[in-house]
C-alpha positions in Angstrom: 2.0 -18.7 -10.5 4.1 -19.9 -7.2 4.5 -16.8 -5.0 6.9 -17.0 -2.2 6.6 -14.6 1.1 9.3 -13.4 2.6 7.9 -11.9 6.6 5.9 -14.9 6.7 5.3 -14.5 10.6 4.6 -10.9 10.7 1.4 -9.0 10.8 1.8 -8.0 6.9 3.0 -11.6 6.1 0.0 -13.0 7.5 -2.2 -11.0 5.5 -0.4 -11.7 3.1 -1.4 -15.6 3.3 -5.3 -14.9 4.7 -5.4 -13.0 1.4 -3.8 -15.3 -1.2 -6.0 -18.4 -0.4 -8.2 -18.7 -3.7 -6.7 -16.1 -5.6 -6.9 -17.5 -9.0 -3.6 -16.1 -10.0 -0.8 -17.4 -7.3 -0.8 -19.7 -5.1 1.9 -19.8 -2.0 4.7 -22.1 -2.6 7.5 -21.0 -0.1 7.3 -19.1 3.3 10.2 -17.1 4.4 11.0 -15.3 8.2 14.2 -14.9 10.6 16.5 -17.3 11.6 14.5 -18.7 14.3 11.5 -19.2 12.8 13.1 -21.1 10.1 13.2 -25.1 10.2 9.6 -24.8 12.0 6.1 -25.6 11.4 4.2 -22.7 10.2 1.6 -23.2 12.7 4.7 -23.4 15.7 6.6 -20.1 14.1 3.7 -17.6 13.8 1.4 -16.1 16.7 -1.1 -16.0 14.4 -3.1 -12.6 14.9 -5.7 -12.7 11.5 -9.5 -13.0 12.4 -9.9 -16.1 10.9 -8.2 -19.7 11.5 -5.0 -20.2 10.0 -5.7 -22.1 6.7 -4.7 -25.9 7.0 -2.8 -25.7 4.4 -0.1 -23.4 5.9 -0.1 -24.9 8.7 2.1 -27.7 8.3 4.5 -25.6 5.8 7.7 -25.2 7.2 9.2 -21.9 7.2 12.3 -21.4 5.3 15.0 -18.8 5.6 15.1 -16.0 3.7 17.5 -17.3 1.3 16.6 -16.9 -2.2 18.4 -20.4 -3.1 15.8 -21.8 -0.5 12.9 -19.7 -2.8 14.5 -21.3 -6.4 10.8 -22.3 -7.3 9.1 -20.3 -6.6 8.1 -17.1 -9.8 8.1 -14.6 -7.5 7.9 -13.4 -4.0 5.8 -10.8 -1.5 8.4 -8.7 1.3 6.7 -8.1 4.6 10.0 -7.9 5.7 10.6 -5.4 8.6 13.0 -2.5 7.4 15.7 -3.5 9.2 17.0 -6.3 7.4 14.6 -6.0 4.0 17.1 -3.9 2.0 19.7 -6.2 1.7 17.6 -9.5 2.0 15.1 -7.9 -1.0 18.3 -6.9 -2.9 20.1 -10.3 -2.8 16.6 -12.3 -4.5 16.2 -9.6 -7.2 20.3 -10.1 -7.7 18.9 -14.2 -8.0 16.4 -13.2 -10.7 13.4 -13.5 -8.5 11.4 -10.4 -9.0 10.5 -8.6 -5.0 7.0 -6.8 -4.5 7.7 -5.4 -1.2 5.7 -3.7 1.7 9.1 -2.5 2.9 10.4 1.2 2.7 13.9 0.4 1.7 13.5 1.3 -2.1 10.7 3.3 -2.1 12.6 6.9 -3.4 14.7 4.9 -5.5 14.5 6.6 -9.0 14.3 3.0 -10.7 11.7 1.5 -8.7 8.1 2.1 -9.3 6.0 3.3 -6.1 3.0 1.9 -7.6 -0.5 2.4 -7.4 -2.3 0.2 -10.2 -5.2 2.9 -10.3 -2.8 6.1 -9.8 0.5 5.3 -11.7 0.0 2.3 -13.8 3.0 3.4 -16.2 5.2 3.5 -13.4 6.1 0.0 -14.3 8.4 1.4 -16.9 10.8 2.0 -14.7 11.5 -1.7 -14.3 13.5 -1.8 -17.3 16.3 1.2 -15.4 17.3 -1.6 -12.8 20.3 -3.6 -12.6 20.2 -6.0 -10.2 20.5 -8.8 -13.3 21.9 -8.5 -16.5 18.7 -10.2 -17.9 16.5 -8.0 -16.2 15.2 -11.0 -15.0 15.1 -9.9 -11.0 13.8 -6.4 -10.0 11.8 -4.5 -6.9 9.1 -3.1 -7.1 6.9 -1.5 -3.7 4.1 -0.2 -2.5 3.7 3.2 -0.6 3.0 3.5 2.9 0.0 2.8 4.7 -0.7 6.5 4.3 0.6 7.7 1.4 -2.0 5.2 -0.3 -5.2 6.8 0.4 -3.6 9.9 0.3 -2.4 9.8 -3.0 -5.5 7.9 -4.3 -7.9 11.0 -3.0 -5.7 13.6 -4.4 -5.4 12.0 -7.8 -8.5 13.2 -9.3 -7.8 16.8 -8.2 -4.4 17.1 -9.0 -5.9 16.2 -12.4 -8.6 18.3 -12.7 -7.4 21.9 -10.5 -3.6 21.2 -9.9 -2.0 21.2 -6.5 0.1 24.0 -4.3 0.0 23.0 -0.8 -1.2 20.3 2.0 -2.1 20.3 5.7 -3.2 17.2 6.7 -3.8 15.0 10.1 -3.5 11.2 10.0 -5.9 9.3 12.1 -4.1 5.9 12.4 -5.6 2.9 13.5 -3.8 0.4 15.4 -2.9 -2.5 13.0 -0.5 -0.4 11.2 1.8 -0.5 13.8 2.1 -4.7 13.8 2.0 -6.9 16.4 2.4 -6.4 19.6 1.7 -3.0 18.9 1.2 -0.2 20.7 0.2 -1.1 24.8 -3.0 -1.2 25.7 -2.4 2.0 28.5 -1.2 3.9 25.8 -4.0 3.9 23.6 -7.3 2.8 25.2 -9.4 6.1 25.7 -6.2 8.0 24.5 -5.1 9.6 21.2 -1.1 9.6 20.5 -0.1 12.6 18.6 2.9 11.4 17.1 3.7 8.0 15.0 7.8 8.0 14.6 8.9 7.7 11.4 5.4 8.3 9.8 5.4 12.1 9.0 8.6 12.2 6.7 7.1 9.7 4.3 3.8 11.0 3.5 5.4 14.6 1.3 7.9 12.2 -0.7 6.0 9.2 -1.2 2.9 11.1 -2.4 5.0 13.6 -4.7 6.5 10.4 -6.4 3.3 8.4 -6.7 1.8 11.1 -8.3 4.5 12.5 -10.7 4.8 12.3 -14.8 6.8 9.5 -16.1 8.6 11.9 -18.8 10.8 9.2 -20.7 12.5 7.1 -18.4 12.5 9.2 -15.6 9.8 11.0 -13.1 9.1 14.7 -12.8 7.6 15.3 -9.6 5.4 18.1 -8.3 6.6 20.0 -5.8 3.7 21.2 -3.3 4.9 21.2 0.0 2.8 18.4 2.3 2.4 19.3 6.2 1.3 16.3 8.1 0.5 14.9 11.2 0.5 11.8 12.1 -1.7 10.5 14.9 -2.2 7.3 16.6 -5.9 6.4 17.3 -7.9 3.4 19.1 -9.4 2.1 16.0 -8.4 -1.4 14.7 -8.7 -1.1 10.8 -8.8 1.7 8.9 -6.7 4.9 8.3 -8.2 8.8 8.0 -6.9 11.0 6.9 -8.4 14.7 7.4 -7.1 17.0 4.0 -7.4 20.7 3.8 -5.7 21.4 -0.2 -4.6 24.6 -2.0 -5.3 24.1 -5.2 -3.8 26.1 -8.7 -7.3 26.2 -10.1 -9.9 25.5 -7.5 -13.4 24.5 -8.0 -16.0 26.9 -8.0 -18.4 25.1 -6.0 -18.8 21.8 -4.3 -20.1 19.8 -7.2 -17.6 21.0 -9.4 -15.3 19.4 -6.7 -17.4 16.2 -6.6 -17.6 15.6 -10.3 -13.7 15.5 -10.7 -13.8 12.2 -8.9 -17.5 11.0 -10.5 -15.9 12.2 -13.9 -12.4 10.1 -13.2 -11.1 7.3 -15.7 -9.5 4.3 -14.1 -6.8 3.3 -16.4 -6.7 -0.3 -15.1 -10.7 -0.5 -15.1 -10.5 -2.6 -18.5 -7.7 -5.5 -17.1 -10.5 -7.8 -15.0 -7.9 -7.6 -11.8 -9.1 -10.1 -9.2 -8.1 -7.0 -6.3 -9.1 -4.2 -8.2 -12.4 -3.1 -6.5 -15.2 -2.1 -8.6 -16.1 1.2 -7.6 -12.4 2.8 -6.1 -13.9 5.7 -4.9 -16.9 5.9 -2.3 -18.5 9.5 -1.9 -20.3 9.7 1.2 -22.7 12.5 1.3 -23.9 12.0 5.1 -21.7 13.9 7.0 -20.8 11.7 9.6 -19.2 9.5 7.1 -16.8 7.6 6.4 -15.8 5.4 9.4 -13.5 2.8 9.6 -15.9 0.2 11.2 -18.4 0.5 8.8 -16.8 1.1 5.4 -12.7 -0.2 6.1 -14.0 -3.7 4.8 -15.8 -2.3 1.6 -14.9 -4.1 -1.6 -12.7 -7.0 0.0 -10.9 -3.3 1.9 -9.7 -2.5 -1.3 -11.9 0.8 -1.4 -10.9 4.6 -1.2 -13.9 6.6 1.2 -14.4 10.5 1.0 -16.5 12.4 3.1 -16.9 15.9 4.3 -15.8 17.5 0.7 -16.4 20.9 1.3 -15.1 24.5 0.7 -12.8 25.5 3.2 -11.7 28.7 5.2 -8.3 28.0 5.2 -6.9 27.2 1.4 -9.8 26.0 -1.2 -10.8 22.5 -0.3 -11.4 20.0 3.0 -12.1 16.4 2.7 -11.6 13.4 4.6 -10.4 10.0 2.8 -10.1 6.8 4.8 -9.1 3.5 3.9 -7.9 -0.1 5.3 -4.5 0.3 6.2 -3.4 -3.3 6.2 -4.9 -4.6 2.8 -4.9 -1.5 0.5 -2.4 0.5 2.5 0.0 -2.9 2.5 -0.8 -6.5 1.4 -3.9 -6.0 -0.7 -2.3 -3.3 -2.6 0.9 -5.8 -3.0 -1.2 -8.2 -4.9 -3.2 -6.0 -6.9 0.5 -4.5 -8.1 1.5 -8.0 -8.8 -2.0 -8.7 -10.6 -0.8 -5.7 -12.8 2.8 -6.6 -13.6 1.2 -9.8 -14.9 -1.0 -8.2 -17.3 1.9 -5.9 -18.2 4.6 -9.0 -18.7 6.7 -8.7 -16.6 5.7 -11.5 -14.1 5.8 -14.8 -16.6 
């Protein structure tokens, strides 16, 4: 299938294209960014930030705007779209009849698009058929969660299963790739820990309560624990952590009863052969000084959910802490993988 990506420039967008070179599914046709980026080389557009060269084959592409009569041949196309101008630019190609997998927050807690998770909300996709941007129902949106609210929601899935859910406390230990390029200054955070991330903290309750709600029908009956985070900013490159304490409606009575709700866990997706779906989604470390981001953010391609520290706690019933790459499952990665599963679903031709 021809993919188009919308952000090309960006950090997102170019893990977006690092990513999508082999994938046996889609291959880039069009590249989209800002005004004055468009009518340029690639390779002349883009301060290109990935650890590896930038593929030849990109390098010559000249970026178009983000136009979706400039994208007409493309099947589909990937938002890394900054915020600030993805609502209406993601709105006007799924008005076009080009479907929109977006990174971007814009439609996140809108009640017809799916904040999907293959592993977590698979049925989700349903929702597709509410939206109206074409008559046909040939264009639609459909995102991803926040860098956060995807290894959050992936840890808590098996539990919210297995013992139900009352409450949250959690602290966000975010590495510095999440917040793009350039970033966060050096002075700020080399040696240093910034308590806040704006913007972050709001997401995290809503996002999470969505992802993991019952598709009753056509519509979504949330949970409604309450979620008290903090988000902190930490000098780590890949890899978010996040550090859970739970209430739970039926807890555990030990540790391995806690443990075996995510051995004893059925992937609904594990049967579709998805080229991004890892193998093993959950890692449990036992040692107790993992996980770490530098050794386990890459695991399966960095499309893996680590837990470490399950324990009993003091405070509520449960502690754990769940860690996962923030720029390829928490954003580009988990993109394609929701694209991999609207294909096997039908509703990318």
């Amino acid at each position: 299938m021809k993919v188009g990506i919308l952000g090309a420039t960006g950090a997102v967008g170019q893990k977006f294209i690092r990513l999508l070179q082999g994938h046996p599914w889609f291959e880039i046709e069009a590249l989209g960014a800002s005004e004055r980026s468009a009518g340029k080389k690639y390779k002349e557009a883009a301060n290109w930030i990935e650890d590896v060269v930038l593929p030849e084959s990109i390098k010559e592409t000249i970026v178009k705007n983000c136009d979706p009569d400039e994208f007409s041949d493309v099947d589909f196309v990937f938002s890394g779209l900054d915020s600030s101008v993805a609502g209406e630019i993601e709105k006007a190609f799924a008005s076009a009849g080009i479907p929109v997998i977006s990174n971007a927050k814009n439609y996140r807690q809108d009640p017809t698009v799916p904040l999907l998770i293959p592993e977590i909300n698979p049925d989700h996709t349903e929702l597709i058929k509410k939206q109206t941007f074409t008559k046909d129902g040939s264009g639609w949106i459909v995102t991803n969660p926040n860098c956060v609210a995807v290894p959050l929601a992936i840890s808590l899935k098996p539990l919210y299963d297995a013992f139900g859910i009352e409450a949250l406390i959690l602290t966000t230990m975010q590495a510095v790739s999440g917040a793009g390029y350039p970033g966060v200054a050096s002075l700020d955070i080399l040696g240093n820990v910034v308590p806040f991330i704006s913007g972050e903290e709001p997401k995290v309750g809503p996002e999470t309560r969505k992802i993991l709600s019952t598709l009753e029908g056509t519509t979504l009956a949330k949970p409604h624990f309450p979620v008290q985070a903090t988000a902190t900013r930490v000098p780590t490159i890949n890899g978010h952590m996040i550090s859970v304490t739970a209430k739970l409606e039926d807890p555990p009575a030990n540790v391995e009863e806690l443990k075996a709700a995510y051995t004893n866990w059925k992937n609904p997706i594990a049967d579709l052969d998805l080229p991004f779906s890892p193998n093993q989604l959950y890692k449990l470390h036992e040692e107790e000084q993992y996980p770490q981001p530098r050794l386990h953010a890459d695991a399966e391609n960095g499309m893996q959910l680590h837990l470490g520290r399950l324990r009993k706690a003091e405070v509520f019933d449960i502690s754990f802490v769940a860690m996962a790459h923030n720029t390829i499952r928490g954003a580009a990665g988990g993109a394609i993988l929701n694209a991999e599963l609207l294909v096997k679903k039908g509703f990318l031709k």
